[in-house]
C-alpha positions as CSV (number, residue, x, y, z in Angstrom):
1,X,28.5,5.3,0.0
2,X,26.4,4.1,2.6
3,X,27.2,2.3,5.7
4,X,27.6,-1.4,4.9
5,X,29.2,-2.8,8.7
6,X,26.0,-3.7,11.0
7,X,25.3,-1.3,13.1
8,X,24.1,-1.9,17.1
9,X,20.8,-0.5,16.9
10,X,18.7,0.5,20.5
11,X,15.3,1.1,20.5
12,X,13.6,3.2,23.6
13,X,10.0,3.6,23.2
14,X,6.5,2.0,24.6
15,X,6.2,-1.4,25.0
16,X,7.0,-3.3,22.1
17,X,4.8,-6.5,22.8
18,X,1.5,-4.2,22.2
19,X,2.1,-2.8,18.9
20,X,0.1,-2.5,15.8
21,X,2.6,-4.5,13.6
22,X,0.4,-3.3,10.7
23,X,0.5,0.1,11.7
24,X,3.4,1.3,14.0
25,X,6.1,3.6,12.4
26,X,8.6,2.1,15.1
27,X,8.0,-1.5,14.0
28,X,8.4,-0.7,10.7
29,X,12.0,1.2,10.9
30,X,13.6,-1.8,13.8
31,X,11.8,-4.1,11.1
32,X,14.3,-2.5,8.3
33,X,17.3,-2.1,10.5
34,X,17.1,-6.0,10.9
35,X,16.6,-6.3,7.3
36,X,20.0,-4.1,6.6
37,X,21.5,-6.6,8.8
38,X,21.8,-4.5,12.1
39,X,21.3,-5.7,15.9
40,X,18.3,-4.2,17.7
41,X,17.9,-3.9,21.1
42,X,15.0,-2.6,23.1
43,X,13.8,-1.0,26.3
44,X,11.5,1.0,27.5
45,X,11.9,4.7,29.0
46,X,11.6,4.5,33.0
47,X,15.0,1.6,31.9
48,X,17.0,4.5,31.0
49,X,19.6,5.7,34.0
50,X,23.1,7.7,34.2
51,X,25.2,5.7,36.6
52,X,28.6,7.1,37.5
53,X,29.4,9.2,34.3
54,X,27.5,6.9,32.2
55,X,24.2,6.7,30.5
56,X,22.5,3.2,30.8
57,X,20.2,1.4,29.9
58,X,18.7,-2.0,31.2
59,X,17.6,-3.7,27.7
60,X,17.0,-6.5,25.8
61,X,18.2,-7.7,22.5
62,X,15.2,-8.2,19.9
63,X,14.1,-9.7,17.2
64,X,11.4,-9.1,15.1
65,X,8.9,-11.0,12.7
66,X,5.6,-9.4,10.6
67,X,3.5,-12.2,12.1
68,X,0.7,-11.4,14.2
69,X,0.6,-12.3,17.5
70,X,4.2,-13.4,17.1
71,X,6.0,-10.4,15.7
72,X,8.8,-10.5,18.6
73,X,11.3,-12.5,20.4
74,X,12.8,-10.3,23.3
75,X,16.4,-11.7,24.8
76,X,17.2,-11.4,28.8
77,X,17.6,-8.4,30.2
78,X,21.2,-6.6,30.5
79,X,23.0,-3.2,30.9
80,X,23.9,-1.5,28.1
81,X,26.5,1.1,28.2
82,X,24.9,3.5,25.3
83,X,28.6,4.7,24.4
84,X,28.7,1.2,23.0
85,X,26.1,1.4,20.5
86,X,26.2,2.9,16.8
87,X,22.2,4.2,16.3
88,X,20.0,5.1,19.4
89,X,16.3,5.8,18.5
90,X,14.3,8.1,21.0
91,X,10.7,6.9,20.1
92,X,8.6,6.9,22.9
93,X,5.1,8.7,22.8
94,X,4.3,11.8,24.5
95,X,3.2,13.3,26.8
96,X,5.7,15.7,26.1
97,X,6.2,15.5,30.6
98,X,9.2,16.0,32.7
99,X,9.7,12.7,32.2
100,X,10.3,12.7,28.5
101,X,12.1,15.9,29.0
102,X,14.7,14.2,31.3
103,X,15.5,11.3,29.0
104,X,16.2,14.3,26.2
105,X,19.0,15.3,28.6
106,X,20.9,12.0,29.2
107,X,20.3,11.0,25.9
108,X,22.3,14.5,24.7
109,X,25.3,13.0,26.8
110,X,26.1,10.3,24.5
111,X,25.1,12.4,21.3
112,X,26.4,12.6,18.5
113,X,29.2,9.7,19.5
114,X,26.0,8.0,19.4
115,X,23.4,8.7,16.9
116,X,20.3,9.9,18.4
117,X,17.3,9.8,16.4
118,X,16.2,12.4,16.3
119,X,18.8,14.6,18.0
120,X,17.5,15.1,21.4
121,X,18.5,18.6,22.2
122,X,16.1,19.7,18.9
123,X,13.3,17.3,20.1
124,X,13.0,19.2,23.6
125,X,13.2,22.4,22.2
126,X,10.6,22.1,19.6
127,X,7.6,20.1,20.8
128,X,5.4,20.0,18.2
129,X,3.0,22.5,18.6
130,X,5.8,25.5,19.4
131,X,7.8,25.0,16.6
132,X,5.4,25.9,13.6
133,X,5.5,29.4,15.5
134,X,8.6,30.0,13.9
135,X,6.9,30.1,10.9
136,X,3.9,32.0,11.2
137,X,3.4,32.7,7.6
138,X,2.3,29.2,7.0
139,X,0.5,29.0,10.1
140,X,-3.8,29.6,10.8
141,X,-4.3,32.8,13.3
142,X,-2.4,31.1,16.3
143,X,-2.4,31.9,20.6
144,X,-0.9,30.2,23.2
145,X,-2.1,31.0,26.5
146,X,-3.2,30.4,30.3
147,X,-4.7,33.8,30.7
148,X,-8.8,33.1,30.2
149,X,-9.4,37.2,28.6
150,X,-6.8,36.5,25.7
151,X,-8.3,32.5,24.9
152,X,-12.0,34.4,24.7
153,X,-10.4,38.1,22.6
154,X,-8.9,35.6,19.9
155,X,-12.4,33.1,20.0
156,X,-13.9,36.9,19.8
157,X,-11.8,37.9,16.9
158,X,-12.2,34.3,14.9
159,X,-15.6,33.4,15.8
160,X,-14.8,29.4,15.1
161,X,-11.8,27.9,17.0
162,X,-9.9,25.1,17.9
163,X,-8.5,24.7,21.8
164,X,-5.9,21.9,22.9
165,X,-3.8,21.0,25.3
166,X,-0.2,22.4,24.3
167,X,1.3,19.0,25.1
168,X,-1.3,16.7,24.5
169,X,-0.4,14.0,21.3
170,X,-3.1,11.6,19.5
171,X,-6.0,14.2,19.0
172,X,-7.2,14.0,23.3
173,X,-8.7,17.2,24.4
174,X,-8.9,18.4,21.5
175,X,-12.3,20.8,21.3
176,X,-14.4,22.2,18.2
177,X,-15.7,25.7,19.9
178,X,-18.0,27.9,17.1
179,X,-19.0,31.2,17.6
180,X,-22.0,30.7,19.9
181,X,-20.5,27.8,21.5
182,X,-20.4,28.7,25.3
183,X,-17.9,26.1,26.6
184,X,-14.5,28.1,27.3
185,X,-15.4,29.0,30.4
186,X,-16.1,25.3,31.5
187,X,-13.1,24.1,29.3
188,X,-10.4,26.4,30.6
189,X,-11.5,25.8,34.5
190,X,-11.1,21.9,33.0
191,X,-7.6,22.3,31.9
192,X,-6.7,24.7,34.9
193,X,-7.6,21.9,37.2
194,X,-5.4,19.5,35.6
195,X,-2.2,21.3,35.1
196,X,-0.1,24.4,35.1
197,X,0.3,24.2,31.3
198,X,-0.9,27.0,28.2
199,X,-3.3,25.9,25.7
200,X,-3.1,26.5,22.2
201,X,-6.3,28.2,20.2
202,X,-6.8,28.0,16.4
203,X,-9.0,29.6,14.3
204,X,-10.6,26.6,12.9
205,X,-9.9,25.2,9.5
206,X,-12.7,23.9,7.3
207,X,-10.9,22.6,4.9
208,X,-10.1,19.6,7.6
209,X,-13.3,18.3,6.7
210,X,-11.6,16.7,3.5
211,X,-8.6,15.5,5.6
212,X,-5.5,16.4,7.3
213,X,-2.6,15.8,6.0
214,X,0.8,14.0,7.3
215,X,3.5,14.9,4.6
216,X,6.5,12.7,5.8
217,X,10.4,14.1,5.4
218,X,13.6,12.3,5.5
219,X,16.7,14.6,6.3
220,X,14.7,17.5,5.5
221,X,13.2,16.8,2.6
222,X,9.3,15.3,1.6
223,X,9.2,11.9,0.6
224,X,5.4,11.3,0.4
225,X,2.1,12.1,2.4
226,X,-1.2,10.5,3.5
227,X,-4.4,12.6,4.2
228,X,-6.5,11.4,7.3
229,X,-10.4,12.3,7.1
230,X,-12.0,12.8,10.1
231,X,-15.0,10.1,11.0
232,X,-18.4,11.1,10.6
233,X,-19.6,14.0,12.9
234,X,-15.8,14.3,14.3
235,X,-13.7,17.1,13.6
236,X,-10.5,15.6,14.7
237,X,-8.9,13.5,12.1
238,X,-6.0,11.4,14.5
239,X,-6.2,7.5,13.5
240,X,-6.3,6.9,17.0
241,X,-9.9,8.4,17.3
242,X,-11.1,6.7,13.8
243,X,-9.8,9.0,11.3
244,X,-9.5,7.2,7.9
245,X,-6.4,7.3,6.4
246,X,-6.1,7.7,2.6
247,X,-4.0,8.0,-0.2
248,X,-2.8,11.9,-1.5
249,X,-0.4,13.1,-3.5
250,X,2.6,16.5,-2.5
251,X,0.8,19.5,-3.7
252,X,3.2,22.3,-4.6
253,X,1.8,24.2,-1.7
254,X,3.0,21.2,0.2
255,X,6.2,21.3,-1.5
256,X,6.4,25.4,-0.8
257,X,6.1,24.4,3.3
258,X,8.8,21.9,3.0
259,X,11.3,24.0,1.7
260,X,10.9,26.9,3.8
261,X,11.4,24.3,6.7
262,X,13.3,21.7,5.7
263,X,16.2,23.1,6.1
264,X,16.0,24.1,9.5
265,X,15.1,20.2,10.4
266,X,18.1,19.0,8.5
267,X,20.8,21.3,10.3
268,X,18.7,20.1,13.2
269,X,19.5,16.1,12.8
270,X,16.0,15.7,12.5
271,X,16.0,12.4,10.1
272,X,12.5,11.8,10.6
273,X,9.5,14.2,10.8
274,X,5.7,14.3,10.4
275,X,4.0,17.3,9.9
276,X,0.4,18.4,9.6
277,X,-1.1,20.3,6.9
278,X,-4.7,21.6,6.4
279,X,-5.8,23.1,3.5
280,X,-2.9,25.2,2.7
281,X,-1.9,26.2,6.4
282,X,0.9,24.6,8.4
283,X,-0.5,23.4,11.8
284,X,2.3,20.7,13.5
285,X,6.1,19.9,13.1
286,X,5.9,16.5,14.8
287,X,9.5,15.3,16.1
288,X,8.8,13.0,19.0
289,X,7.3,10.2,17.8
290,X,5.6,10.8,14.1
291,X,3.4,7.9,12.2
292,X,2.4,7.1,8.5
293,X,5.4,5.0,7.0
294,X,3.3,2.1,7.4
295,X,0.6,3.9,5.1
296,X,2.8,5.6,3.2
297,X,4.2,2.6,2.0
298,X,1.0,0.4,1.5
299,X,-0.4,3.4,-0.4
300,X,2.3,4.0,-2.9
301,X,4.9,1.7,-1.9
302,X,7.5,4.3,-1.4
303,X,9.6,2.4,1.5
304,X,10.7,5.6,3.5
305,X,12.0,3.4,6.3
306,X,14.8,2.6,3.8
307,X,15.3,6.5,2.9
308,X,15.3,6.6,6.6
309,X,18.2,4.1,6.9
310,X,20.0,5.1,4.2
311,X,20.3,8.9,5.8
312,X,21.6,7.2,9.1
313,X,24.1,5.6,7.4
314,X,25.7,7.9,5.5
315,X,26.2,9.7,8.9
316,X,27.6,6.7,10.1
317,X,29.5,6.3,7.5
């Protein structure tokens, strides 16, 4: 049966006063926990500290409302021992930085005593764009690399490509290079300047011209999807840079990727993941921080924040 006691609940993750309440996955699972009758409480990454053999965090108890402009009430601020609580969701955005890295490794310390959603030791050693290379028979033609001569033999080899930063989350940096496109050069000397980091090269997909899709699972298994067309004259298809999200249903192709991995995210404690299909081809396994319940749920009213709850609390339980 599932958990029926309230359950202390703590949020870390980007400021909750700036949300999208109409579209924030984050919102929409603390928004559920309240409505199952557990406490929230909130704070922010850089609040997150080990102190003496204990993992802290300087928070405040929340309370949330679907009215814009007015969605929260935040209490004072106090220390929270994490050992105390029940449920601790890890939800800030990347970067996937040193930063985000670090509050993987004190959040493992009070894991699994304390739920970590999703399990933290999993989310550091799969960022999203390293994972799928475990499966690379659902993957497009793939390279990960620093070195300029094996970026410009694989654009050579697949004429039309896609480079990114390895890291990089919400579709920034993302470029479109075709065959005669003579950017790489410029583009890797761009990147170099920034940071020590690989990129990742594609061969480009055309079928994301008719939308990439987020297929959302719960414990390892798909519970619904929503395809996100790229704007007019953009080939990236991220709702932060205007893609238009839209209803679609699980093909069995679809349904073929999420058994060969679902699995793996479920032995994982990975309770909730996004990934990212195009056309047929696997491209992301999103663990950090993944969207779409909020369109999910307005699209075909499946409420996966309560699947979402439901798998917590049986663990609980």
């Amino acid at each position: 049966m599932p958990q029926t006691r309230p359950l202390t609940v703590g949020f870390q993750m980007d400021p909750m006063e700036g949300v999208d309440i109409r579209a924030d996955s984050t919102f929409r699972i603390a928004l559920e926990a309240q409505r199952r009758g557990h406490s929230l409480i909130y704070w922010t990454p850089d609040k997150l500290a080990y102190v003496e053999g204990r993992v802290t965090a300087r928070g405040r108890s929340m309370e949330l409302r679907h009215e814009p402009g007015n969605h929260v009430t935040l209490g004072a601020y106090q220390d929270y021992d994490l050992a105390d609580l029940d449920v601790v969701w890890l939800r800030q955005d990347p970067p996937f930085d040193m930063g985000y890295i670090t509050t993987t490794h004190l959040l493992d310390r009070v894991h699994p005593d304390t739920l970590v959603v999703n399990d933290p030791s999993w989310v550091r050693a799969w960022p999203e764009k390293l994972m799928v290379l475990d499966f690379a028979d659902l993957t497009p033609p793939t390279a990960i690399a620093r070195d300029l001569e094996t970026l410009k033999a694989f654009k050579a080899r697949h004429g039309d490509v896609i480079l990114k930063p390895l890291y990089g989350n919400g579709g920034a940096g993302v470029f479109r290079l075709t065959r005669d496109d003579r950017n790489l050069n410029s583009l890797h000397e761009l990147f170099s300047a920034i940071n020590r980091e690989p990129l990742i090269m594609q061969k480009f997909l055309p079928a994301v011209s008719k939308g990439d899709k987020r297929v959302i699972l719960v414990d390892g298994e798909p519970v619904g999807a929503i395809n996100r067309v790229p704007a007019e004259g953009e080939t990236r298809s991220n709702m932060h840079v205007g893609g238009r999200p839209e209803k679609v249903a699980l093909t069995d192709r679809d349904r073929e990727i999420c058994a060969t991995i679902g699995p793996r995210l479920r032995d994982a404690g990975q309770i909730f993941v996004g990934i990212d299909v195009i056309g047929d081809w696997l491209t992301e396994i999103n663990l950090t921080s993944p969207t779409g319940l909020q369109e999910l749920e307005a699209f075909d009213g499946t409420n996966a924040s309560a699947l979402i709850w439901e798998a917590i609390e049986r663990q609980r339980a």
